[in-house]
PDB file of N, CA, C and O in Angstrom, chain B, residues numbered from 101:
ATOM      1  N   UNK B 101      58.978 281.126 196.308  1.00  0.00           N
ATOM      2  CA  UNK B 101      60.205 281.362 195.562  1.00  0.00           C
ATOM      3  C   UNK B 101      60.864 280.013 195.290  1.00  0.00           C
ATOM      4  O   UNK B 101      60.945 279.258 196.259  1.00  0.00           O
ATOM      5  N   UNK B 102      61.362 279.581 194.083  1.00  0.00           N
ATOM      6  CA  UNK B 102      61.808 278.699 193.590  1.00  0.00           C
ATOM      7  C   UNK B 102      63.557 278.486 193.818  1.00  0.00           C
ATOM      8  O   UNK B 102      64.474 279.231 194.168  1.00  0.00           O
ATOM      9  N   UNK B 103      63.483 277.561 193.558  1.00  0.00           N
ATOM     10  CA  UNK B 103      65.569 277.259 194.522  1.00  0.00           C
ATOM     11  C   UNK B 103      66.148 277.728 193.544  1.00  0.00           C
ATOM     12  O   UNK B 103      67.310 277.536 193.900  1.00  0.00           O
ATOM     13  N   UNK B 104      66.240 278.379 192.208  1.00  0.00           N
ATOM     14  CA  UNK B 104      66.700 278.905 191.172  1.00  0.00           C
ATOM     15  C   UNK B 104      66.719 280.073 191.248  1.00  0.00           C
ATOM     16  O   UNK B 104      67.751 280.682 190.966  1.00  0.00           O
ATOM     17  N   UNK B 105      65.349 280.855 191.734  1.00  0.00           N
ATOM     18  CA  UNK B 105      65.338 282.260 192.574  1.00  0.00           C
ATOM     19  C   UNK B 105      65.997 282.597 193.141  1.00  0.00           C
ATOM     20  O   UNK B 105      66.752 283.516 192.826  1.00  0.00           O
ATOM     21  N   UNK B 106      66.007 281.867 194.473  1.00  0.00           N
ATOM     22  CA  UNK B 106      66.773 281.932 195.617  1.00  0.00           C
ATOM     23  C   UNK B 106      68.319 281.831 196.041  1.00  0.00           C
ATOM     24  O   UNK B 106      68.963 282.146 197.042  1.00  0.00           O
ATOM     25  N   UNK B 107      68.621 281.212 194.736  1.00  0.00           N
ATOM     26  CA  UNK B 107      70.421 281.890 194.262  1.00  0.00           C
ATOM     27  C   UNK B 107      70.715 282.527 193.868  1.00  0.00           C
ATOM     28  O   UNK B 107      71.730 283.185 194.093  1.00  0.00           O
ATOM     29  N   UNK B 108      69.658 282.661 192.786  1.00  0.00           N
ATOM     30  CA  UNK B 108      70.159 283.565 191.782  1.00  0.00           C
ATOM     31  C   UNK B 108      70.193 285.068 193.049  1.00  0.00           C
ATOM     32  O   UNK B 108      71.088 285.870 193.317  1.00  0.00           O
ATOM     33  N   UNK B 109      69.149 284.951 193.433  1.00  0.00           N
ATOM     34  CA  UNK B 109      69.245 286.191 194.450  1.00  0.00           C
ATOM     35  C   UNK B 109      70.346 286.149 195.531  1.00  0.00           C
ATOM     36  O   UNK B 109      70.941 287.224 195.600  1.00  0.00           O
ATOM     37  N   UNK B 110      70.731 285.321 196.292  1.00  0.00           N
ATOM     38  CA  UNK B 110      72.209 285.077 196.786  1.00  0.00           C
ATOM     39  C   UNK B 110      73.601 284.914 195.993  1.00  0.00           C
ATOM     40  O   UNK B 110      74.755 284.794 196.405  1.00  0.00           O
ATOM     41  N   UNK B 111      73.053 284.957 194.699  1.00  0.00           N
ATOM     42  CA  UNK B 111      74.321 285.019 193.831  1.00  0.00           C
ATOM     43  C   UNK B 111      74.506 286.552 193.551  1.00  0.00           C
ATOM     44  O   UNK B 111      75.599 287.119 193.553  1.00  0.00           O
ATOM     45  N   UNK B 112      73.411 287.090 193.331  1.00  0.00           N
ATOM     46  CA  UNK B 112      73.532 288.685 193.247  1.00  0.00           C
ATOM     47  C   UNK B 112      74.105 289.184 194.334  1.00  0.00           C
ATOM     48  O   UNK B 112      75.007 289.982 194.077  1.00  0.00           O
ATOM     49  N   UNK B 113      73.857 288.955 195.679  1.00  0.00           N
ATOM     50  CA  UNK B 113      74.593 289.256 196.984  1.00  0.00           C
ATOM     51  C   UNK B 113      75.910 289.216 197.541  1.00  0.00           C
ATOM     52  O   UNK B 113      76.507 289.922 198.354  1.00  0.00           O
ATOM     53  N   UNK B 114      76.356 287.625 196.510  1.00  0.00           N
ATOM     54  CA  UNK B 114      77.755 287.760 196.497  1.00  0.00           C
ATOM     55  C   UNK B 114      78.470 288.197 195.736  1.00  0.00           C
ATOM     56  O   UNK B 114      79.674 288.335 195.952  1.00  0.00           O
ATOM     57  N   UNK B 115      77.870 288.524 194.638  1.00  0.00           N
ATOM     58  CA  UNK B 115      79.192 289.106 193.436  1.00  0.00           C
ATOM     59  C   UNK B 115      78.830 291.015 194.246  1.00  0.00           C
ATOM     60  O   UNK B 115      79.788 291.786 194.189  1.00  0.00           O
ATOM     61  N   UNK B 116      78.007 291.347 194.650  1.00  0.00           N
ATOM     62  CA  UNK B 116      78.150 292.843 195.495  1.00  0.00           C
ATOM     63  C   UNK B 116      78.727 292.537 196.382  1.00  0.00           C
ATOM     64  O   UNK B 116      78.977 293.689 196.738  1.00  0.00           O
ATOM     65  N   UNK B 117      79.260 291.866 197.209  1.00  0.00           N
ATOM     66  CA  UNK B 117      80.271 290.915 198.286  1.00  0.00           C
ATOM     67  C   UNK B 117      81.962 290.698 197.437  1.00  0.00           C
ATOM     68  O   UNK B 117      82.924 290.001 197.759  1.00  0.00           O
ATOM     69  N   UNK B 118      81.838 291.240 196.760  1.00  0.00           N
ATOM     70  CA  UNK B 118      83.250 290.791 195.527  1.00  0.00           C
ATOM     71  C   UNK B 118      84.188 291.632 196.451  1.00  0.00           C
ATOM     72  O   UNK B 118      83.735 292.633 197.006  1.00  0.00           O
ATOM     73  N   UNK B 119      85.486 291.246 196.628  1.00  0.00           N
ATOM     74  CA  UNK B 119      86.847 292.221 197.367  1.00  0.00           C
ATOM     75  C   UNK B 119      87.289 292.713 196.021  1.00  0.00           C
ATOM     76  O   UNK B 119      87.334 293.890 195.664  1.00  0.00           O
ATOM     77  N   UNK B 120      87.662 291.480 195.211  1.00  0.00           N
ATOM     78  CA  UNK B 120      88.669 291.676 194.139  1.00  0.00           C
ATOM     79  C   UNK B 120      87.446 292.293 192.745  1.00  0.00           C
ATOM     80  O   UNK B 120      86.329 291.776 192.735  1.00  0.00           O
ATOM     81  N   UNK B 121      87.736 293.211 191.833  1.00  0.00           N
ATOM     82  CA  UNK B 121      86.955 293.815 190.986  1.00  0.00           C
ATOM     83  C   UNK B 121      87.623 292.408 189.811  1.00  0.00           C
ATOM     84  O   UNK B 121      88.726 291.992 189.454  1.00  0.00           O
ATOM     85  N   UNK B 122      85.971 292.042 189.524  1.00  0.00           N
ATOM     86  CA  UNK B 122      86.449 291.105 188.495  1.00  0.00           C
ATOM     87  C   UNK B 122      86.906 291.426 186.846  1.00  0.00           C
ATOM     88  O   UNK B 122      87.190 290.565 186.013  1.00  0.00           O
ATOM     89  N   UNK B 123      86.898 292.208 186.737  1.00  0.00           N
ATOM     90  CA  UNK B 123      86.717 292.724 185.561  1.00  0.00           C
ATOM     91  C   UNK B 123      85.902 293.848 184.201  1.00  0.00           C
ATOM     92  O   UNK B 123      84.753 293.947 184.632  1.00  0.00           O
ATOM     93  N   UNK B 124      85.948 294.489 183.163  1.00  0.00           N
ATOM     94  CA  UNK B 124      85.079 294.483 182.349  1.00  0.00           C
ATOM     95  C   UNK B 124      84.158 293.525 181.884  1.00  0.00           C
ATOM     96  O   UNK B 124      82.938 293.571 181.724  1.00  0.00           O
ATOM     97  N   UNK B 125      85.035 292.611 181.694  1.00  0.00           N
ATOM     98  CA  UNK B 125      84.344 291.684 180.454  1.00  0.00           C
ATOM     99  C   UNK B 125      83.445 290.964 181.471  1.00  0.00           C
ATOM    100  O   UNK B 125      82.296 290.770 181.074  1.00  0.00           O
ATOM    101  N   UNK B 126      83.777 290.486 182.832  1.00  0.00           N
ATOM    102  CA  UNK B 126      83.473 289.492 183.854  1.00  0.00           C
ATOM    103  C   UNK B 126      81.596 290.771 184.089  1.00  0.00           C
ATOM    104  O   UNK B 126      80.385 290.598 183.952  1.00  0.00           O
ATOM    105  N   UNK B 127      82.349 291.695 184.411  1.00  0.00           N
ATOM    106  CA  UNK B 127      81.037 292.820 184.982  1.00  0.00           C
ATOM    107  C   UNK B 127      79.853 292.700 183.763  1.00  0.00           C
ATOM    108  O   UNK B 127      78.686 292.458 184.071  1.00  0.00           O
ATOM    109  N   UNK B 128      80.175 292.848 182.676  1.00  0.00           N
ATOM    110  CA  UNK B 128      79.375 292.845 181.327  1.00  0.00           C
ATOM    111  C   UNK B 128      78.633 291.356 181.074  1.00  0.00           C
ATOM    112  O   UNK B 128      77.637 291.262 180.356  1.00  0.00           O
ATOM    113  N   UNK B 129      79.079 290.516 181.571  1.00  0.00           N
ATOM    114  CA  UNK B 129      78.505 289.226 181.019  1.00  0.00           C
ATOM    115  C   UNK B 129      77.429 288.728 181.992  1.00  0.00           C
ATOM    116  O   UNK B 129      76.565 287.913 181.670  1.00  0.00           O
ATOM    117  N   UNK B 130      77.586 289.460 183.601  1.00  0.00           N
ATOM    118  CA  UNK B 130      77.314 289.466 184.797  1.00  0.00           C
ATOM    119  C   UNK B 130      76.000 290.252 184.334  1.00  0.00           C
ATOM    120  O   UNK B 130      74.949 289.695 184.652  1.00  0.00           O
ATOM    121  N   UNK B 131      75.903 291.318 183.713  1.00  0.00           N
ATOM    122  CA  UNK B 131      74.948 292.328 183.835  1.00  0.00           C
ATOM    123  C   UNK B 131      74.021 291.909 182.417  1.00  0.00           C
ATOM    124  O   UNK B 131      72.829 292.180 182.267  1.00  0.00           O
ATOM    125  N   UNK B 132      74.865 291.207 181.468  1.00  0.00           N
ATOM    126  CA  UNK B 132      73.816 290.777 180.190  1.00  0.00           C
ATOM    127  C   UNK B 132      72.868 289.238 181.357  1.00  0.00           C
ATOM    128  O   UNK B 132      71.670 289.321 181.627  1.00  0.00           O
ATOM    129  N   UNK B 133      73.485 288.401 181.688  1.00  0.00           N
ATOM    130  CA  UNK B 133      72.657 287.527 182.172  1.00  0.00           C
ATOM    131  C   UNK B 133      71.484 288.298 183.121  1.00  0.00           C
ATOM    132  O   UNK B 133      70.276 288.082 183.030  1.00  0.00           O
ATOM    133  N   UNK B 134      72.143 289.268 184.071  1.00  0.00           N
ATOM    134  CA  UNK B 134      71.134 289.553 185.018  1.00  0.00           C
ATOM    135  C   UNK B 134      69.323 290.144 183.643  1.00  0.00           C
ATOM    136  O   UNK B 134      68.215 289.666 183.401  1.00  0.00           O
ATOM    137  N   UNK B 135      70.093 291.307 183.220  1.00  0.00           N
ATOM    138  CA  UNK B 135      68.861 291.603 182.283  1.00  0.00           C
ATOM    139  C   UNK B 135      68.488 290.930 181.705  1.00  0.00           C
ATOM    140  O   UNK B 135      67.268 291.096 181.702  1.00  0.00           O
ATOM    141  N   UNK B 136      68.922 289.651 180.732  1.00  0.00           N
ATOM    142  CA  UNK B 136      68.327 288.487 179.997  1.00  0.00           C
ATOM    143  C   UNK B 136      67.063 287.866 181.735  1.00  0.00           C
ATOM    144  O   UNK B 136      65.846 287.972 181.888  1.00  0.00           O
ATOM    145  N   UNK B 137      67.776 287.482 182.340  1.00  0.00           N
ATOM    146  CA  UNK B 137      66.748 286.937 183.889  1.00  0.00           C
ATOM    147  C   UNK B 137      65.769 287.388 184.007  1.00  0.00           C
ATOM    148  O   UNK B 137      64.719 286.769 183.835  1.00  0.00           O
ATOM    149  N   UNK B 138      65.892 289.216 184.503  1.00  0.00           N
ATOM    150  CA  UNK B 138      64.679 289.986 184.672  1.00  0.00           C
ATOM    151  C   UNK B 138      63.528 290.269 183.855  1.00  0.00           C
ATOM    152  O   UNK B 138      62.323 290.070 184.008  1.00  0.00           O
ATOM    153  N   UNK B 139      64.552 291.026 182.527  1.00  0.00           N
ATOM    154  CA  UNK B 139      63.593 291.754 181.453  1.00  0.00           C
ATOM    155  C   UNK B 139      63.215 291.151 180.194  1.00  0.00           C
ATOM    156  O   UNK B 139      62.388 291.689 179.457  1.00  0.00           O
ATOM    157  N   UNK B 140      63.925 289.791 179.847  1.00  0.00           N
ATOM    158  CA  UNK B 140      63.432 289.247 179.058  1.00  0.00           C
ATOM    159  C   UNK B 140      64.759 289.797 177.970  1.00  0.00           C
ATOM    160  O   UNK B 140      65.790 290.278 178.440  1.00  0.00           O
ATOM    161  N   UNK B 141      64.507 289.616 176.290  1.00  0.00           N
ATOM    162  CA  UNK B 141      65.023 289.677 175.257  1.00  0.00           C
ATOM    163  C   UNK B 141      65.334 291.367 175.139  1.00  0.00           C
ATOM    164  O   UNK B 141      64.433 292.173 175.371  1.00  0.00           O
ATOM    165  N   UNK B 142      66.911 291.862 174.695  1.00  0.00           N
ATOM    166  CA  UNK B 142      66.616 293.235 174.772  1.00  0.00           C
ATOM    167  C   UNK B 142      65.471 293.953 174.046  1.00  0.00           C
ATOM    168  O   UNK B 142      64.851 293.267 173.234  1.00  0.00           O
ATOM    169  N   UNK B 143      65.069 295.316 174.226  1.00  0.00           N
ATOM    170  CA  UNK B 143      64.444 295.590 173.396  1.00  0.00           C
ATOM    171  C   UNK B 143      64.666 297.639 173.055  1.00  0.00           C
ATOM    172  O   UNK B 143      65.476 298.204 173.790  1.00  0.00           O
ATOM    173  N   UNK B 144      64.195 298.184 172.377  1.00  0.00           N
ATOM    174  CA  UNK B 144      64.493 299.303 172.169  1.00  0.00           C
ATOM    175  C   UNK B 144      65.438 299.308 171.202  1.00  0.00           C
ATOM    176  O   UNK B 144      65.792 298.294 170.600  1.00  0.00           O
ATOM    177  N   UNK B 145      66.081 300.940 170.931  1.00  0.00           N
ATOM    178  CA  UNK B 145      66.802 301.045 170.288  1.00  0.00           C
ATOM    179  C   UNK B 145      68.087 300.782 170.826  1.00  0.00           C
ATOM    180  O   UNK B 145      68.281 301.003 172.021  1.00  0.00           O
ATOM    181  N   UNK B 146      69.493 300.091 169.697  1.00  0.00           N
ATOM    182  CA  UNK B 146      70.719 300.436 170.391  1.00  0.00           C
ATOM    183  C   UNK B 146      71.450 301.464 170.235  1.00  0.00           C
ATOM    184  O   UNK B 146      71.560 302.008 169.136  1.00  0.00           O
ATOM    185  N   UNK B 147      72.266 302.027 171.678  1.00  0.00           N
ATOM    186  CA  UNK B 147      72.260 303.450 171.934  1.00  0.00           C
ATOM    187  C   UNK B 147      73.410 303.171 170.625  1.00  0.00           C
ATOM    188  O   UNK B 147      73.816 302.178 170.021  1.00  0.00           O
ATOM    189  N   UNK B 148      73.639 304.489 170.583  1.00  0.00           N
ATOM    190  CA  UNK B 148      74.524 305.474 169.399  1.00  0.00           C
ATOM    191  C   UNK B 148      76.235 304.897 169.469  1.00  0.00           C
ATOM    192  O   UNK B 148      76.733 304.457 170.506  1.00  0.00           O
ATOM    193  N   UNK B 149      76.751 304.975 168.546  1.00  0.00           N
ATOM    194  CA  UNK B 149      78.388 305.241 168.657  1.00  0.00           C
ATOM    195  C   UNK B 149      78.830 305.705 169.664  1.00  0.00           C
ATOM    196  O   UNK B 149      79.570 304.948 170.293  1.00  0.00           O
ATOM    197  N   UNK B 150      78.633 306.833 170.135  1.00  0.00           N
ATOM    198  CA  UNK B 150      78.929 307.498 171.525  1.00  0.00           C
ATOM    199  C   UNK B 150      78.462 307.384 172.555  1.00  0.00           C
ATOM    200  O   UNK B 150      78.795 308.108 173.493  1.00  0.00           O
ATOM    201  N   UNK B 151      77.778 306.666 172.628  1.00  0.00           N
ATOM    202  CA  UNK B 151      77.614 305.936 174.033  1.00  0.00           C
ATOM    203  C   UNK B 151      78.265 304.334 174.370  1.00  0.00           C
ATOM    204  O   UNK B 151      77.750 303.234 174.173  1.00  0.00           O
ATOM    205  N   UNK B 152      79.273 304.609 174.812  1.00  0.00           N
ATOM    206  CA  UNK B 152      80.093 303.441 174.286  1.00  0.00           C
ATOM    207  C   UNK B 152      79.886 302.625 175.688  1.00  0.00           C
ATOM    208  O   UNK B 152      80.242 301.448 175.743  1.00  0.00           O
ATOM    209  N   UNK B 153      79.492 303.065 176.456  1.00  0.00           N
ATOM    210  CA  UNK B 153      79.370 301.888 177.923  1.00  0.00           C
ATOM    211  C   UNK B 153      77.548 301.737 177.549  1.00  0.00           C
ATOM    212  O   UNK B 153      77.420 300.542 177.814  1.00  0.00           O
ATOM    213  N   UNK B 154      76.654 302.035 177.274  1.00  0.00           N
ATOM    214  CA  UNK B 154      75.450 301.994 177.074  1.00  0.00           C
ATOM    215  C   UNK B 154      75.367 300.938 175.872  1.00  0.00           C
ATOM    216  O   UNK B 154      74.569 300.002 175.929  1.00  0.00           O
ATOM    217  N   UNK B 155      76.190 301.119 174.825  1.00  0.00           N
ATOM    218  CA  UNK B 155      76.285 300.092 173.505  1.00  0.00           C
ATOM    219  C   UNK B 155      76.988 298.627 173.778  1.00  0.00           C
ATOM    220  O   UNK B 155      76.695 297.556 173.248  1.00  0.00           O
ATOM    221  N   UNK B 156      78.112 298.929 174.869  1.00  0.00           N
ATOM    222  CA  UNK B 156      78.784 297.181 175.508  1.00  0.00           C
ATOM    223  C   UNK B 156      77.609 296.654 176.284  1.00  0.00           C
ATOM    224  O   UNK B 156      77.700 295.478 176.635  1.00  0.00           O
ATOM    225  N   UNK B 157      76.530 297.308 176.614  1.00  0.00           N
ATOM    226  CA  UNK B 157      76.113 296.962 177.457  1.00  0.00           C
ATOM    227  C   UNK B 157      74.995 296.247 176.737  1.00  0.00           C
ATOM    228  O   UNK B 157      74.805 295.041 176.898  1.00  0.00           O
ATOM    229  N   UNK B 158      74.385 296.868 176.080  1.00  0.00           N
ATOM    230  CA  UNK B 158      73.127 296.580 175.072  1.00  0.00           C
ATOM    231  C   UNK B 158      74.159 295.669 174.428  1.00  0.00           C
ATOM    232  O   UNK B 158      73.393 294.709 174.350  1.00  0.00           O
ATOM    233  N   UNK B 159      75.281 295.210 173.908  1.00  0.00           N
ATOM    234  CA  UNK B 159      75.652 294.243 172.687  1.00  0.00           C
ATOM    235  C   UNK B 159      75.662 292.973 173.905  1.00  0.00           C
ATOM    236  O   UNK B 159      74.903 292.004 173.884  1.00  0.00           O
ATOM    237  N   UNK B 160      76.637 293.224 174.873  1.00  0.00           N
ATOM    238  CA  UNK B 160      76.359 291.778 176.139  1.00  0.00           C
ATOM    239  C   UNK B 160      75.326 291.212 175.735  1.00  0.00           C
ATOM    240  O   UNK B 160      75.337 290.191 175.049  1.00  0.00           O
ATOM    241  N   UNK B 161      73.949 292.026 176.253  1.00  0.00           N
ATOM    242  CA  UNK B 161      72.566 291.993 176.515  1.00  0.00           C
ATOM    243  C   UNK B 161      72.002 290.738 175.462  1.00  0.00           C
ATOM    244  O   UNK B 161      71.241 289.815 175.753  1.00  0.00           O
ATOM    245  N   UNK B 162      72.727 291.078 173.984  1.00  0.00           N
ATOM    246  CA  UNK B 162      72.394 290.704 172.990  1.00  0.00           C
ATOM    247  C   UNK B 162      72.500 289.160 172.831  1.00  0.00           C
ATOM    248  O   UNK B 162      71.651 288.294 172.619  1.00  0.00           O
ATOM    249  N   UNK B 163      74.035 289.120 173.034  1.00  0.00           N
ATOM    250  CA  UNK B 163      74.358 287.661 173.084  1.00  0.00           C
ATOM    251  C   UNK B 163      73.765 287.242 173.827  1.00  0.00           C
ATOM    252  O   UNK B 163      73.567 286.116 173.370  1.00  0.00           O
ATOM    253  N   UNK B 164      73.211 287.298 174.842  1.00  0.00           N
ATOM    254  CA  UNK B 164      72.302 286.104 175.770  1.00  0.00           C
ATOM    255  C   UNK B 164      70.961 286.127 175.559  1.00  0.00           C
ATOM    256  O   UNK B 164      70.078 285.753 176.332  1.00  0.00           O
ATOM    257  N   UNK B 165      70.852 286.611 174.416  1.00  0.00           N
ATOM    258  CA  UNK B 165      69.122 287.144 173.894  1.00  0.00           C
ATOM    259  C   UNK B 165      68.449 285.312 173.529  1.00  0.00           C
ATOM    260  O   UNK B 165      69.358 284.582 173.132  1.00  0.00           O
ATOM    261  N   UNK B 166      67.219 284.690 173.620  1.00  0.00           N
ATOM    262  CA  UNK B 166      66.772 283.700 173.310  1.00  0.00           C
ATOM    263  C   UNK B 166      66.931 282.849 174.866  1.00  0.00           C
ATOM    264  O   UNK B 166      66.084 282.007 175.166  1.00  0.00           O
ATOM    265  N   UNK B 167      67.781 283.078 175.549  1.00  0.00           N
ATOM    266  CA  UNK B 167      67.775 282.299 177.047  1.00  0.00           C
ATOM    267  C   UNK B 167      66.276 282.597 177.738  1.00  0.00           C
ATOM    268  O   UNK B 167      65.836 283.738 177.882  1.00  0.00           O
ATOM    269  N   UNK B 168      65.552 281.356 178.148  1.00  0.00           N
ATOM    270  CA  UNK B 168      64.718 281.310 179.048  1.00  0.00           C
ATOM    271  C   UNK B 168      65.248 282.680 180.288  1.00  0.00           C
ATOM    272  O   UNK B 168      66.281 283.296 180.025  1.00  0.00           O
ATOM    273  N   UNK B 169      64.406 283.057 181.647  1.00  0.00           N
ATOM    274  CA  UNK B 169      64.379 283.409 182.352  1.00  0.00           C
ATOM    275  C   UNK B 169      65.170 282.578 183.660  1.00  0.00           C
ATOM    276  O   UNK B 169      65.928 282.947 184.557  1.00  0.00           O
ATOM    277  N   UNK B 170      64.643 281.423 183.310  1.00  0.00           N
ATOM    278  CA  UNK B 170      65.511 280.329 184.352  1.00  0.00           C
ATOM    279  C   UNK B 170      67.236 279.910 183.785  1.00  0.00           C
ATOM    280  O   UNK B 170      68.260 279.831 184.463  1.00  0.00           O
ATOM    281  N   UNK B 171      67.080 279.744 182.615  1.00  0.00           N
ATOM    282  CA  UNK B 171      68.344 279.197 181.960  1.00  0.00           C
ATOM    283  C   UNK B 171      69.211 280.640 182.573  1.00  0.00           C
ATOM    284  O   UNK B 171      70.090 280.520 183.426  1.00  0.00           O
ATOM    285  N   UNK B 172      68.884 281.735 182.102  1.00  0.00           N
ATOM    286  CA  UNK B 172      69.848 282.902 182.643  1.00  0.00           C
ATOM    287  C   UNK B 172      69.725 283.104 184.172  1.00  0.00           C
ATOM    288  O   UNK B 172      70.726 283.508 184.763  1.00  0.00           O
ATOM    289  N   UNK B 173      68.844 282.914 184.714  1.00  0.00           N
ATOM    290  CA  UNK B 173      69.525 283.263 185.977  1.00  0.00           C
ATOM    291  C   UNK B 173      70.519 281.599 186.348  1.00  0.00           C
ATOM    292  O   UNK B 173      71.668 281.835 186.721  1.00  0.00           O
ATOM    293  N   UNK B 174      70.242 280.445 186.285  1.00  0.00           N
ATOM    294  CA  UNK B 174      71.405 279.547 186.135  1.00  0.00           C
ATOM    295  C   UNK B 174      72.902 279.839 185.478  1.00  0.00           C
ATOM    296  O   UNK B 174      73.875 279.168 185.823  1.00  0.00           O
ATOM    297  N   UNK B 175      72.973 280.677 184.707  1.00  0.00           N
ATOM    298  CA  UNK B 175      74.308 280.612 183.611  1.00  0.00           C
ATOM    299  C   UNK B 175      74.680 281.579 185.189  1.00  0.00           C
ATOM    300  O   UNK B 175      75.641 281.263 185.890  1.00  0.00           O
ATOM    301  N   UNK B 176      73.845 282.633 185.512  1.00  0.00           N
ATOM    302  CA  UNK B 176      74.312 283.909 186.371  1.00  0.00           C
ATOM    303  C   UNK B 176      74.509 283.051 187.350  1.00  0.00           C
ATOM    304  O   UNK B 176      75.657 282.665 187.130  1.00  0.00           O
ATOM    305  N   UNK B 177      74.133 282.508 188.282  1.00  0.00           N
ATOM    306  CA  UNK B 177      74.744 281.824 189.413  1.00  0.00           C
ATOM    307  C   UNK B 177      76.221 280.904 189.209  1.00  0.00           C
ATOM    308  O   UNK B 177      77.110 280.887 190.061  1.00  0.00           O
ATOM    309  N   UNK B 178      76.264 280.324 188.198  1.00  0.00           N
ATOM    310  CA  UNK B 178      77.467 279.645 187.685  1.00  0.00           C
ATOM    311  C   UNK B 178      78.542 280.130 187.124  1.00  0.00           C
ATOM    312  O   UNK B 178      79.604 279.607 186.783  1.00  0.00           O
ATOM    313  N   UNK B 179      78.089 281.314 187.066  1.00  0.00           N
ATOM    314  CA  UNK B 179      79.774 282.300 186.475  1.00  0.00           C
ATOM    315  C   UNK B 179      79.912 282.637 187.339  1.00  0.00           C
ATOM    316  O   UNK B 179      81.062 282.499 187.757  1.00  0.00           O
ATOM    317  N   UNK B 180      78.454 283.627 188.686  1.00  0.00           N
ATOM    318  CA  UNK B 180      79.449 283.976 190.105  1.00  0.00           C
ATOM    319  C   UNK B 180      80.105 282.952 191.002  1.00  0.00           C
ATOM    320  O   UNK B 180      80.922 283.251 191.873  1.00  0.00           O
ATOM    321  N   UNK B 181      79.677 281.669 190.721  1.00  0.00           N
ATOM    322  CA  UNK B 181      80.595 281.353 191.278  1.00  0.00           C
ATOM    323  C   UNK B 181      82.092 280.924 190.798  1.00  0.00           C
ATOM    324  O   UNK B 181      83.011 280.662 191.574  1.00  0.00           O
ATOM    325  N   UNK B 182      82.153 280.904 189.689  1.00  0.00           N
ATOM    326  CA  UNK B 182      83.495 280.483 188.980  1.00  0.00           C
ATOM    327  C   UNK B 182      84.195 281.887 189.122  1.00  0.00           C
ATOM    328  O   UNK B 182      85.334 281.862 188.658  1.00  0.00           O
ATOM    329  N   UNK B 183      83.789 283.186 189.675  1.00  0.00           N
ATOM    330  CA  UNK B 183      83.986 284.369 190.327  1.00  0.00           C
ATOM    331  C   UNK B 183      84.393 284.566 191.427  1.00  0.00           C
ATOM    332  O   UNK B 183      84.790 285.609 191.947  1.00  0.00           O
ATOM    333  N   UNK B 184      84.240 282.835 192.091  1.00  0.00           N
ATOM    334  CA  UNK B 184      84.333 283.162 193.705  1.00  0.00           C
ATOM    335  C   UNK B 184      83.482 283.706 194.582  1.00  0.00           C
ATOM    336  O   UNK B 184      83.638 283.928 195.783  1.00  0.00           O
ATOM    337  N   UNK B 185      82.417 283.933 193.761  1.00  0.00           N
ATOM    338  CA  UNK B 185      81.385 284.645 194.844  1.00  0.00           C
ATOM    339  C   UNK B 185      80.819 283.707 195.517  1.00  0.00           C
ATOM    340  O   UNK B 185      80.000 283.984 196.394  1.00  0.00           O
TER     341      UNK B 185
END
């Protein structure tokens, strides 16, 4: 495991370690980096009008679309910590 791994995976530990709820926007940008990290570029369809937490989620997703695997889990360790985590 690489030292970029190995935060990113202790960075995931501390933002689930969070007291204070950081936010929507903070949770959404948190969860587009994590999926940009894991799964790569989104892919599928984007959900419908009415799925309105499924569509913030897929549009996040979007903006961090073209980031390496390493570059996103870096951006993700560096916002949890500007999170305090």
């Amino acid at each position: 495991m690489s030292d970029v791994d190995a935060e990113f995976a202790q960075a995931q530990q501390d933002v689930q370690a969070l007291t204070d709820d950081p936010g929507n926007e903070a949770k959404l940008k948190l969860y587009a980096l994590y999926k940009q990290a894991t799964s790569g570029d989104p892919s599928g369809k984007k959900p419908g009008r009415f799925d309105m937490v499924g569509r913030a989620k897929y549009d996040a997703w979007s903006k961090v679309s073209g980031l390496s695997a390493d570059e996103a889990k870096q951006q993700y360790i560096d916002y949890a910590r500007s999170l305090g985590a």
